[in-house]
C-alpha positions as CSV (number, residue, x, y, z in Angstrom):
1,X,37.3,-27.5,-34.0
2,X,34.0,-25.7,-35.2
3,X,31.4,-27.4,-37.1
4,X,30.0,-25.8,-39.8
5,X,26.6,-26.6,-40.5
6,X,24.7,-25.6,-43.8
7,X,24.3,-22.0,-44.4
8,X,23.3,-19.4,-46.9
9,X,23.3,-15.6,-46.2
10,X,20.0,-13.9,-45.4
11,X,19.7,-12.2,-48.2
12,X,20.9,-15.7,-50.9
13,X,17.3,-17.1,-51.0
14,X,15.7,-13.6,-51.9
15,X,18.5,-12.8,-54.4
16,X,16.6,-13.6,-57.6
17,X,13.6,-11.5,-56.7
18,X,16.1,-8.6,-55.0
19,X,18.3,-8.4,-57.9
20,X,17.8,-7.5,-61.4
21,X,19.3,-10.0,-64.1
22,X,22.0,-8.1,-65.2
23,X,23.4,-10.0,-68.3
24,X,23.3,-8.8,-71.9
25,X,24.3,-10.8,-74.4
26,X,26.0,-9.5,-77.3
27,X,22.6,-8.3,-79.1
28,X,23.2,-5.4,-81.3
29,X,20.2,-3.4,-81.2
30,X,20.5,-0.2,-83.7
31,X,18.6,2.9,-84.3
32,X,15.6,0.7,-85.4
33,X,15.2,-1.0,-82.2
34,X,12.0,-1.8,-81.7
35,X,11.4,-3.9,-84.8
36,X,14.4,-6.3,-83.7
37,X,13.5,-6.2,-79.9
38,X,9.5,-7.5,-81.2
39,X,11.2,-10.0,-83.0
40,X,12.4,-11.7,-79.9
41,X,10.0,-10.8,-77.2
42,X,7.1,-12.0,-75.6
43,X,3.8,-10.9,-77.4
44,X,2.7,-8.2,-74.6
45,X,4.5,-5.2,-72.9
46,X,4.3,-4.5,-69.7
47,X,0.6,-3.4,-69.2
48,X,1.4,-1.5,-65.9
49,X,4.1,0.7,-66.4
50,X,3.3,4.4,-66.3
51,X,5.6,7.8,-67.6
52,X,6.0,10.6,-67.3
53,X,8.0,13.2,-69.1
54,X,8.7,16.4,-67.7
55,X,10.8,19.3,-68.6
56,X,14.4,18.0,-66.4
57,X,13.2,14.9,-65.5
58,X,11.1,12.0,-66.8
59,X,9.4,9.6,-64.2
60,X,8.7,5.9,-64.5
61,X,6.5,4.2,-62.0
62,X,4.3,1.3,-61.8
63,X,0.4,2.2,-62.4
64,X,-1.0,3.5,-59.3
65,X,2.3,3.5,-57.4
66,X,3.5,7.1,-58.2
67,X,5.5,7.5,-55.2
68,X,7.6,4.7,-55.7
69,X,9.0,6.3,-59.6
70,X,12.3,6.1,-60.8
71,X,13.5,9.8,-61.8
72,X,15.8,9.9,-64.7
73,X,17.0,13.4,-66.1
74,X,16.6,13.0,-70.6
75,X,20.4,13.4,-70.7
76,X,20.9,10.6,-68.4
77,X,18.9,8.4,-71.0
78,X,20.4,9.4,-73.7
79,X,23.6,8.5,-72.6
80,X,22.6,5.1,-71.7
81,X,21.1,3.7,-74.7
82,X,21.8,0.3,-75.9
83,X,21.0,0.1,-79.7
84,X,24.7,-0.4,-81.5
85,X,25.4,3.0,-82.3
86,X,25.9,3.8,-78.8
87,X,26.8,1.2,-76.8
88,X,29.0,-2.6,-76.8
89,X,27.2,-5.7,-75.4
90,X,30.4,-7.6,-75.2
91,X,32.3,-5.3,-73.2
92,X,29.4,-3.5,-70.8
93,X,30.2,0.0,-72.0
94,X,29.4,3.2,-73.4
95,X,30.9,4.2,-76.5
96,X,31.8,7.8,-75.8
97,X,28.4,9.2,-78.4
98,X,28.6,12.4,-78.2
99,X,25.7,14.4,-76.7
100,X,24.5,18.1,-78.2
101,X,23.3,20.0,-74.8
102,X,20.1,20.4,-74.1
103,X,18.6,17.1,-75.3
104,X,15.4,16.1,-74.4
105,X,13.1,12.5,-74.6
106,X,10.4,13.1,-77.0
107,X,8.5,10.1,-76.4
108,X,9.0,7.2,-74.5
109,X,7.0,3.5,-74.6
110,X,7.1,0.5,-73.4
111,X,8.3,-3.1,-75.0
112,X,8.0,-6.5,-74.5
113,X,11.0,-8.0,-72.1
114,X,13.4,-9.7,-73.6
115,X,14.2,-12.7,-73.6
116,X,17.8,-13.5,-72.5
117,X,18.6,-10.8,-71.2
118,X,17.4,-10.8,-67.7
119,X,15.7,-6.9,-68.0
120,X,11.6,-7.3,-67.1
121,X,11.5,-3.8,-68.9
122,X,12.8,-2.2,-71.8
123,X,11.7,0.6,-73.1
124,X,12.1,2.7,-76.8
125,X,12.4,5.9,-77.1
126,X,12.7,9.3,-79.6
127,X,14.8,12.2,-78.9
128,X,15.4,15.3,-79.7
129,X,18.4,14.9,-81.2
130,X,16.5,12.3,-83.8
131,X,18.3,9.7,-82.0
132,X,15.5,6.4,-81.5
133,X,17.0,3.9,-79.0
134,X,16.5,1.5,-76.6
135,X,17.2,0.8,-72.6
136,X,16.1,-1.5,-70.0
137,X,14.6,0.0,-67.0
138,X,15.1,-2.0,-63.8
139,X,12.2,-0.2,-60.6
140,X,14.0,-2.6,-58.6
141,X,17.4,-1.6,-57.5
142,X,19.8,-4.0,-57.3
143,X,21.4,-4.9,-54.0
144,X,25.4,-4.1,-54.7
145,X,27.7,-5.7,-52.5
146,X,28.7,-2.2,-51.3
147,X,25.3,-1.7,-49.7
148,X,25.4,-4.3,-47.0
149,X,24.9,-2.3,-44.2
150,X,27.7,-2.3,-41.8
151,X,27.3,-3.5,-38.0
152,X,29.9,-1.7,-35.7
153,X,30.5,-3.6,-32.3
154,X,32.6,-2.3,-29.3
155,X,33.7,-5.1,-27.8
156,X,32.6,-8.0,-30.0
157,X,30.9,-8.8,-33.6
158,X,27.2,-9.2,-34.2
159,X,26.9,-13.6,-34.1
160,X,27.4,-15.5,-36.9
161,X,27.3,-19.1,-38.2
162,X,30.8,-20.4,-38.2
163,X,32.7,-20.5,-41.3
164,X,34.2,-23.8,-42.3
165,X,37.5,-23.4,-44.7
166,X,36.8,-27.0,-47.0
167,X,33.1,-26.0,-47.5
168,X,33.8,-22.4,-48.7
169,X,36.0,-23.8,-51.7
170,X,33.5,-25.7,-52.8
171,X,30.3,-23.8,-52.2
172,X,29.2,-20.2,-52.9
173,X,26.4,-20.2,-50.4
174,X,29.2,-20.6,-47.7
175,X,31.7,-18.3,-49.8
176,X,28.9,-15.4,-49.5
177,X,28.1,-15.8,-45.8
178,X,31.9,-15.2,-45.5
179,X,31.4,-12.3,-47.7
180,X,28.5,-10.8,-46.1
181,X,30.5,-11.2,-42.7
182,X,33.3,-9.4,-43.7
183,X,31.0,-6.4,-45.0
184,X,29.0,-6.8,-42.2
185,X,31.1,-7.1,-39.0
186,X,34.6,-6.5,-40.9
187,X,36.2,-9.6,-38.8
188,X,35.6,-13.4,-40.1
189,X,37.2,-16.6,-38.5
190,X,37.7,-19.5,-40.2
191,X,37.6,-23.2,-39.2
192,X,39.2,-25.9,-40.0
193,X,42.0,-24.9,-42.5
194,X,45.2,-27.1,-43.0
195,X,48.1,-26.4,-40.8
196,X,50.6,-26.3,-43.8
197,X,51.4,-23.0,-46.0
198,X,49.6,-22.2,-48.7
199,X,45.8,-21.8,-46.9
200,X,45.9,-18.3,-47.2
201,X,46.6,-18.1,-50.8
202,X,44.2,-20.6,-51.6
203,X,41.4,-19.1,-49.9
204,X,42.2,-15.6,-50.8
205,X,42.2,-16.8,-54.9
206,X,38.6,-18.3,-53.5
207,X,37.4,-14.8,-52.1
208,X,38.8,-12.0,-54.8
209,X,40.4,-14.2,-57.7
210,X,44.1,-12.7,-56.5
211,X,46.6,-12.3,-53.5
212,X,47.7,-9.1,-53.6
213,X,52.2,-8.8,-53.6
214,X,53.9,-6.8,-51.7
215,X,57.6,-6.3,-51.1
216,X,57.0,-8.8,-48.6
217,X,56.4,-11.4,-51.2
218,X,52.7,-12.8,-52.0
219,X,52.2,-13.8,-48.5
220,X,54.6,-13.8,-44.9
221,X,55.5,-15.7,-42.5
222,X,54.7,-14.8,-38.7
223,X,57.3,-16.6,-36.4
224,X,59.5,-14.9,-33.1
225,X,62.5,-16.6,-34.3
226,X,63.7,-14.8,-37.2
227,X,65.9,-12.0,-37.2
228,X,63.4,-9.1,-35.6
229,X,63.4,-6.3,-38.5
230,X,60.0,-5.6,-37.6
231,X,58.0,-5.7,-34.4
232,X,55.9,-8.7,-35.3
233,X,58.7,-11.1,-35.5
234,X,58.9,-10.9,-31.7
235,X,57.2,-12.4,-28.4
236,X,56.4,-8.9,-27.6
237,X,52.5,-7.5,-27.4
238,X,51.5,-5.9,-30.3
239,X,49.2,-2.7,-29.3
240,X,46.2,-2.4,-32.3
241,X,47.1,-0.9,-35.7
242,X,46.5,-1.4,-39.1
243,X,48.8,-3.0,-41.8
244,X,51.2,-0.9,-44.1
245,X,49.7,2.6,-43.5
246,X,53.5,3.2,-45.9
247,X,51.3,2.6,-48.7
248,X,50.2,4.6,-50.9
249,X,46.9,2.3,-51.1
250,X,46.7,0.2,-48.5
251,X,45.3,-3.3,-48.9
252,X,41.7,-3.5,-48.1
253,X,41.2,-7.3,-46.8
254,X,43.7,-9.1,-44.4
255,X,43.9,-13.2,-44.1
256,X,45.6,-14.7,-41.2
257,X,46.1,-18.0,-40.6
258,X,47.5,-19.8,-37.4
259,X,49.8,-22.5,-38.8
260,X,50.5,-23.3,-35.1
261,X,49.5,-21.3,-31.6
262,X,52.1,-20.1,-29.2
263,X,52.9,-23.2,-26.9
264,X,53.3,-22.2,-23.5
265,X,50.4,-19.6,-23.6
266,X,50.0,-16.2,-24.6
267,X,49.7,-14.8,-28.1
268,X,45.7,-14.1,-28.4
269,X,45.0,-11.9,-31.6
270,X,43.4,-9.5,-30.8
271,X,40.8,-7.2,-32.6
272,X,39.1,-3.4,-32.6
273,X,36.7,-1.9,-34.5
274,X,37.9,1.1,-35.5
275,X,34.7,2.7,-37.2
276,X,33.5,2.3,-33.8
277,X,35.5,3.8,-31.8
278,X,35.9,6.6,-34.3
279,X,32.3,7.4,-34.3
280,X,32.2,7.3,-30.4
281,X,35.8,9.9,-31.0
282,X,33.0,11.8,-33.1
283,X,30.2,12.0,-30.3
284,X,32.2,13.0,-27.7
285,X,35.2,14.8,-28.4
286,X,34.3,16.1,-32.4
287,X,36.9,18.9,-32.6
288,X,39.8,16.2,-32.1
289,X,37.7,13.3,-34.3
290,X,38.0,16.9,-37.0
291,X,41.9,16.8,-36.3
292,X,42.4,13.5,-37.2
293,X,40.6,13.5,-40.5
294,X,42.4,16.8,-41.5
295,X,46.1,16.3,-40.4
296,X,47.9,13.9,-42.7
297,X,50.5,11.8,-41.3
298,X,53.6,10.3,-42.5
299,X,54.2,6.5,-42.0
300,X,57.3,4.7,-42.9
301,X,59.0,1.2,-43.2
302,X,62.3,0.2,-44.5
303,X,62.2,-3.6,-44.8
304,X,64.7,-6.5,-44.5
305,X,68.2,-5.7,-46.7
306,X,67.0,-2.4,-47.3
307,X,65.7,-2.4,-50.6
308,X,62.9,-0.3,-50.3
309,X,62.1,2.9,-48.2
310,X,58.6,2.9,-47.7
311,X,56.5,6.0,-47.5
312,X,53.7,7.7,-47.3
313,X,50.8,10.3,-46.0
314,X,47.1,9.3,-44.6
315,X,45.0,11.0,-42.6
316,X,44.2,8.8,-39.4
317,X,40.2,8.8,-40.0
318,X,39.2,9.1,-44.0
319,X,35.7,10.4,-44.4
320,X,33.5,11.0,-47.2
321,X,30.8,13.2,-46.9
322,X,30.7,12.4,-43.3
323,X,30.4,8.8,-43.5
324,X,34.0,6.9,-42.0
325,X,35.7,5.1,-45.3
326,X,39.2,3.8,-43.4
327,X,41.1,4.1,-40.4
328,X,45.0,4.3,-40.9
329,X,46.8,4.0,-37.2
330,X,49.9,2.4,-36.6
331,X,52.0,3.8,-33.9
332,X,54.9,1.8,-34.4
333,X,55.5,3.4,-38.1
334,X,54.0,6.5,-37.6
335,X,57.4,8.4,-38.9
336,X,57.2,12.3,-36.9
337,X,60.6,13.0,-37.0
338,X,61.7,14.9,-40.3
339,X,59.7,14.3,-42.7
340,X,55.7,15.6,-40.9
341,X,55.1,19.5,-43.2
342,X,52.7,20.7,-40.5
343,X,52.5,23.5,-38.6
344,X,52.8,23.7,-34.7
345,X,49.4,24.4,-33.9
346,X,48.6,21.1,-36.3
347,X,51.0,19.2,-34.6
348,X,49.4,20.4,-30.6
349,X,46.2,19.5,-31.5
350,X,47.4,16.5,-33.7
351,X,49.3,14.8,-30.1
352,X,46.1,15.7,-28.2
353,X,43.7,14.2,-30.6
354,X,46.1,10.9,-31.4
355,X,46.6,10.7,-27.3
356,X,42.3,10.4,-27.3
357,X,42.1,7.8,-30.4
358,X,44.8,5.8,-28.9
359,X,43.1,5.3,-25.6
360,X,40.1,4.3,-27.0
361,X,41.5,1.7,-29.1
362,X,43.7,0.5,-26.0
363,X,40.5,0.4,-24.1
364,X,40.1,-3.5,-23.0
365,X,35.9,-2.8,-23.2
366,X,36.8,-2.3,-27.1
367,X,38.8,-5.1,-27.5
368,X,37.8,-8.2,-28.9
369,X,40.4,-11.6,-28.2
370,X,40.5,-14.9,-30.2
371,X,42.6,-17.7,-28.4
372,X,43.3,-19.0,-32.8
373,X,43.3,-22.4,-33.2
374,X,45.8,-24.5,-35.3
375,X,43.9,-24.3,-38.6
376,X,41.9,-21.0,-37.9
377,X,41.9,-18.0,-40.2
378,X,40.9,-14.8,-39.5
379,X,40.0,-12.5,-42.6
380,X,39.1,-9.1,-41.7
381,X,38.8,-5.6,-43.3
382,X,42.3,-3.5,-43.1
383,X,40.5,-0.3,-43.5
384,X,37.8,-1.1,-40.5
385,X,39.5,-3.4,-37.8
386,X,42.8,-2.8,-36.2
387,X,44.8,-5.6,-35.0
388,X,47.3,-7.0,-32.5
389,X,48.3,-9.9,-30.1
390,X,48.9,-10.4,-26.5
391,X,53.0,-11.1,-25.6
392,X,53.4,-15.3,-25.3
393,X,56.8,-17.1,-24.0
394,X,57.9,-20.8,-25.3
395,X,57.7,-19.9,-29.3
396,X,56.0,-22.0,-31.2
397,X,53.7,-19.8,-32.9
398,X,53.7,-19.4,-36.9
399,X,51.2,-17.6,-38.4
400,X,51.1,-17.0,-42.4
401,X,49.1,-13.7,-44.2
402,X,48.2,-12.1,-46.8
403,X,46.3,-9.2,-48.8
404,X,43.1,-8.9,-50.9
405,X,41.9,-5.8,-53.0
406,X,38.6,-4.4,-52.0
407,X,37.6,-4.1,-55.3
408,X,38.6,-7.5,-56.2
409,X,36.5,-9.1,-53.7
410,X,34.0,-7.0,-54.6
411,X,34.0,-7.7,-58.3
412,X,34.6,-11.2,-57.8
413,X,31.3,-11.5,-55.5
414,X,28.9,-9.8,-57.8
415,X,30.1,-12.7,-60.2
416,X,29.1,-15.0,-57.6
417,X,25.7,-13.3,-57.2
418,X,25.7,-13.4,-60.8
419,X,25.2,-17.8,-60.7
420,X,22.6,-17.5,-58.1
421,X,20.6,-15.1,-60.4
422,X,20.3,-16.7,-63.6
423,X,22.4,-19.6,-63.7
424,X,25.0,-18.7,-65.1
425,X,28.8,-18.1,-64.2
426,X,29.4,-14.7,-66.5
427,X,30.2,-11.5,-64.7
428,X,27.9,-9.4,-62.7
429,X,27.3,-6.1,-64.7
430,X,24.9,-3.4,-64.7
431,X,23.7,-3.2,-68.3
C-alpha cells in the first residue's frame, strides 16, 4: 500500500494572495452608491489606482504600472454594476437592465474597500445614460480551475505525491491535490480505499457533490463472470477507448476502483493520453489529424434486456479554436454499418486517418500500465485519457465505476477554493 504523506497543491498556500475574494453578501447598493458604500468602508480609497477613460475603452492600472491595466469597454461596465437596480447579491446575477447603445462612462473614481466583501477595489461611477453605480474591480485575475495548465505525457504522467482515499474525505488540501492532478495529468490513483462497494460513490460525492446515472445504474460492476453483453465483462484485452462515446454528452470524469485484482495474473489497466497523441497526429500527419475533427462518427450500444438503443455522433478529435477539448474513440462501438451520412471520399480518408490514430494509441511507447491494487482507484478524465486492460486467466477480478460531470467537479472545487480564501464554506462566485 501507498503512504500518503501531508500534502497541499502548489498553488494552496498562495491561493489567498492569487485569488480575489469573491463573496458578496446580500448588500443592496442602489443608485446612490457611494453614500452607503462610505458608510461601511475603511476611511481611505485606494491612493494608487489610476484611470483612464477613453472613447471604446476605459483603462485601470496601478499608478506607475500602465502596462499591467485592465481594459474594460463602457458597455461592459455598465452591464456589470452592482447597486440594486441592476443586479441580485443573493443569487450572483445580472438582472437583465436594459442597455440604450452607445453608452459611455462619464466619470469614474475610486472607493474605499469594503468590508465583507472580499473586493480590495470598488469603484463609482456616472454614465451616460444618468445611470450612477458601483462595481468592484479585481487587477488580479483569479486563477479558475479551468486554467490549470495541462501536462501531456507519452508514456507516463508528470510525478505526483500519492493520493490517499481516508485523508481526501476528510481534508481539502488532499481533495485539491487530487483535483489539480486530474487537470493536470488527466489520470489519478488512489490508495488505500476499502475493498467493499460503495468507494466509488463515496468518493465521487467528495470530488463533484454527485455520481452521474446512467442506464447502467449510478455505478457498475466489472467482473468476467456475468453474462458477456458487452466486451468488458470478459477475460479478453481491452484495446484503449473512451467510455459511452453513444452519448450525447459523454461523462467528463471516470472512477475505477479495484474491489479485487485478477488472481492468476494478467488484467493491468492500462492508460493513454489521448491529447498527446493527437497533437503528435497534428505534427506529423495534419491533413488526417483535419479528418478526424471534421468527420462525425456514429457510436452505438444496446445494453442488457434491450431497453435502450443508444446513439449518437462525435467527431473523434473536438477542437476549439485549435486547442484539443475531447477525444471520442471506441472501436468496439463505433457503429459504420447503416447508419454513417458521409460521403465516399469522407469515408477513404476517414479509414486512413482512423488506421493512423489507432496505431498511435496501440503504440506500447504511449501506453502507460498500473498492476491496481485491491483498494486502488483510478479517477481520470473521459475526454483526455483513453483506457483498457491487458487479458488475465483465473477470474477473480471485480472492479466497480462510475461518472462525474466536468462541470460539477468544477463547481464544486471553486467552493473548495472558496474556504481556503476567506474562511468560509459559501460558493465560489465571481461577483
Amino acid at each position: 500500500m501507498a503512504r500518503a504523506r501531508h500534502i497541499r497543491p502548489a498553488w494552496l498556500p498562495h491561493i489567498a494572495s492569487t485569488l480575489p475574494r469573491c463573496s458578496l453578501p446580500n448588500r443592496r447598493f442602489s443608485s446612490a452608491a457611494a453614500a452607503s458604500v462610505r458608510q461601511t468602508a475603511s476611511a481611505t480609497p485606494p491612493a494608487n489606482l489610476r484611470f483612464a477613460v477613453g472613447g471604446d475603452h476605459v483603462k485601470i492600472f496601478p499608478a506607475g504600472a500602465e502596462d499591467s491595466s485592465v481594459s474594460l469597454s463602457h458597455e461592459q461596465l455598465r452591464e456589470n454594476c452592482r447597486c440594486s437596480e441592476c443586479y441580485i447579491g443573493l443569487a450572483h446575477q445580472r438582472k437583465g437592465v436594459e442597455i440604450g447603445q452607445g453608452v459611455k462612462v462619464e466619470s469614474i473614481r475610486p472607493l474605499p474597500a469594503v468590508p465583507g466583501t472580499g473586493h480590495e477595489v470598488w469603484v463609482e461611477l456616472t454614465f451616460s445614460d444618468g445611470h450612477h453605480g458601483i462595481l468592484p474591480i479585481d487587477l488580479t485575475p483569479p486563477l479558475l480551475p479551468t486554467r490549470i495548465a495541462k501536462t501531456l505525457w507519452q508514456h507516463t504522467p508528470q510525478a505526483a505525491d500519492p493520493i490517499d482515499y481516508t485523508t481526501t474525505l476528510h481534508d481539502d488540501a488532499h481533495l485539491l491535490a487530487l483535483y489539480e492532478q486530474l487537470e493536470r495529468n488527466g489520470l489519478v490513483r488512489v490508495f488505500n480505499a476499502p475493498r467493499t462497494a460503495g468507494a466509488v460513490k463515496t468518493l465521487a460525492e467528495r470530488l463533484g457533490g454527485m455520481v452521474r446515472p446512467t442506464v447502467y445504474g449510478e455505478t457498475f460492476h466489472v467482473t468476467a463472470n456475468r453474462a458477456p453483453d458487452n466486451q468488458a465483462y470478459t477475460s479478453l484485452a481491452l484495446p484503449p477507448h473512451t467510455d459511452l462515446p453513444y452519448l450525447d454528452s459523454p461523462p467528463g470524469v471516470f472512477l475505477f476502483h479495484c474491489r479485487s485484482p485478477a488472481q492468476q495474473g494478467g488484467g493491468l489497466s492500462t492508460y493513454v493520453d489521448g491529447f498527446y497523441v493527437a497533437e503528435k497526429m497534428r505534427r506529423e500527419h495534419p491533413e488526417e489529424f483535419e479528418t478526424l475533427t471534421q468527420v462525425k462518427v456514429p457510436f452505438r450500444d444496446v445494453p442488457e434486456h434491450h431497453e435502450w438503443d443508444l446513439m449518437a455522433e462525435h467527431s473523434t478529435i473536438a477542437v476549439e479554436h485549435r486547442i484539443i477539448k475531447r477525444i471520442t474513440f471506441n472501436e468496439a462501438a463505433r457503429y459504420s454499418l447503416l447508419a454513417w451520412a458521409v460521403t465516399t471520399p469522407q469515408m477513404d480518408a476517414f479509414y486512413s486517418a482512423i488506421r493512423t490514430f489507432r496505431r498511435l494509441v496501440s503504440d506500447p511507447s504511449h501506453t502507460h500500465h498500473i498492476a491496481m491494487g485491491a483498494g486502488e482507484i483510478t479517477v481520470f478524465d473521459n475526454h483526455r485519457v483513453l483506457h483498457g486492460r491487458t487479458a488475465f486467466t483465473g477470474g477473480g477480478r471485480e472492479m466497480e465505476g462510475g461518472y462525474l460531470e466536468w462541470s460539477n467537479v468544477r463547481g464544486f472545487m471553486r467552493r473548495i477554493m472558496r474556504r481556503h480564501m476567506d474562511g468560509t464554506a459559501g460558493g465560489y462566485m465571481h461577483t
